[in-house]
VEXVO-572526 format. One record per residue (C-alpha): residue in three letters; x, y, z. Coordinates in steps of 0.25 Angstrom, whole numbers, padded with zeros to 4 digits, always signed. Last residue first. Layout:
# VEXVO-572526
ALAXYZ
...
# end
This chain:
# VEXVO-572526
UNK-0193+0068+0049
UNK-0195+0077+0038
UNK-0183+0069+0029
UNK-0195+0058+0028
UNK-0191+0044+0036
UNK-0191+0031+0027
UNK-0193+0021+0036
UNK-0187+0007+0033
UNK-0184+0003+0046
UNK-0168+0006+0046
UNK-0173+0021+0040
UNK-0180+0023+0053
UNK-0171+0018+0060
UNK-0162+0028+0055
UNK-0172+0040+0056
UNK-0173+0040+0070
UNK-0182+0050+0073
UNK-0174+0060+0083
UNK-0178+0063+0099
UNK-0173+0075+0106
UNK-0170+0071+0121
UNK-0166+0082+0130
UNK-0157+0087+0141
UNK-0147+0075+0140
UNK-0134+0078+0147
UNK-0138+0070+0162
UNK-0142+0058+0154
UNK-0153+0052+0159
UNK-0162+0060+0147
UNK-0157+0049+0139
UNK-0164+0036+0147
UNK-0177+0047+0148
UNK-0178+0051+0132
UNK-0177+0035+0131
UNK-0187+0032+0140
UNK-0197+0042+0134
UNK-0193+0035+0120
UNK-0197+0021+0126
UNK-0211+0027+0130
UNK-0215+0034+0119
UNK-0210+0021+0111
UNK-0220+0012+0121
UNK-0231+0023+0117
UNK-0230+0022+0102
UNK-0230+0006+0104
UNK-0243+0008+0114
UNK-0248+0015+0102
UNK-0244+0007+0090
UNK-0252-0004+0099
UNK-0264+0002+0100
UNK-0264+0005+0084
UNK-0267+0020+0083
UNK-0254+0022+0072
UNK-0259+0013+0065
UNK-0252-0002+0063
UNK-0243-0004+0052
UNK-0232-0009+0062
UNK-0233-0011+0076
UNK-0230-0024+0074
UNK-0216-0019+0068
UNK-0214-0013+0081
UNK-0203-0003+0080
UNK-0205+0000+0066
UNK-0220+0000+0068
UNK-0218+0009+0080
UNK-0211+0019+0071
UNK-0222+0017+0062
UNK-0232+0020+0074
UNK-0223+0033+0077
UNK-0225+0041+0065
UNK-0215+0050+0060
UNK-0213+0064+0062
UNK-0216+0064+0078
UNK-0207+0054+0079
UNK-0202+0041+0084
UNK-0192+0031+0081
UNK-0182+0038+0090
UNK-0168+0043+0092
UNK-0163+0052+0101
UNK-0155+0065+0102
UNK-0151+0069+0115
UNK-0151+0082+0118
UNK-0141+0090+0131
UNK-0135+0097+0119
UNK-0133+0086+0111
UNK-0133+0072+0111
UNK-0135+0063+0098
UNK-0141+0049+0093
UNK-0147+0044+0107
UNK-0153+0032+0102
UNK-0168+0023+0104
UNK-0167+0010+0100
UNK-0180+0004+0094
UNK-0188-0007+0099
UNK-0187-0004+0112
UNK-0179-0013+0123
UNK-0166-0004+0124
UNK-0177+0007+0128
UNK-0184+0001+0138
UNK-0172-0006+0142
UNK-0163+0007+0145
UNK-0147+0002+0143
UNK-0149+0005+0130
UNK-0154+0018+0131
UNK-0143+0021+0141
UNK-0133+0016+0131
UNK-0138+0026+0121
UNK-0136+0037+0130
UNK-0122+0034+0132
UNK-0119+0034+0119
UNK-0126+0046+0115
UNK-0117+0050+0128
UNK-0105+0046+0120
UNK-0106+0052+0107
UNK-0107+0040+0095
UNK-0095+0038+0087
UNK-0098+0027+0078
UNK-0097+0036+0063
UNK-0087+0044+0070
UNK-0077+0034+0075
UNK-0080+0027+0061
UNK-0076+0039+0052
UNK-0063+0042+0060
UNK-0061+0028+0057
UNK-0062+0029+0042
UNK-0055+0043+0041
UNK-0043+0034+0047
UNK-0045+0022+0039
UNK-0046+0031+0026
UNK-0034+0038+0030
UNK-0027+0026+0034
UNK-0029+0021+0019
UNK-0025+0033+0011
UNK-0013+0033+0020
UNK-0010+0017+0014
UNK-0014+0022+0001
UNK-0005+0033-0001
UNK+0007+0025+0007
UNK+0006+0013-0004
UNK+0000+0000+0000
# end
């Protein structure tokens, strides 16, 4: 191997790692925070896995299947594929709407431990979402 192509290679290795670290860097109190959600077993046991994305300013930034842009029964559908097709008045979409409710409520309570949260601010997740087959709009 010439000396051209063997520098050319531990660049491209170096810029590769450097890539890496910050690709699977993740700040250690988000960190921290998702460990207590796991460790909760209300919220390790539910069907989807609630995650502190970012920490800011006293906010942390949470996931969720839920919002006010998008209709919770085909979120529950998702969660509980029984649940699917079903209206959104079926006895049973509600007590699933009201079981979510409740497991968010416990999740904005595990993070708001922490001595350095303020607030929670809640963010659809549109990766999972997209892993389901749900094509999201851009207004959501």
């Amino acid at each position: 191997m010439d000396k051209f192509t063997r520098n050319y290679a531990i660049v491209l290795a170096i810029v590769g790692l450097v890539i890496l670290a910050f690709v699977l860097y993740e700040d250690p109190q988000v960190s921290d925070l998702n460990d207590l959600l796991e460790q909760d077993q209300a919220v390790s046991k539910y069907a989807y896995r609630f995650r502190v994305l970012r920490v800011g300013n006293g906010i942390a930034v949470v996931s969720t299947p839920r919002s006010s842009a998008f209709p919770v029964y085909r979120a529950l559908g998702i969660l509980k594929p029984h649940l699917a097709n079903r209206s959104q008045d079926d006895p049973d979409i509600m007590v699933a709407q009201q079981e979510l409710a409740d497991i968010q409520k416990r999740v904005r309570t595990v993070v708001m431990k922490s001595n350095e949260i303020n607030r929670v601010q809640w963010e659809l997740d549109r990766n999972w979402f997209s892993q389901h087959g749900v094509q999201l709009g851009a207004s959501l």
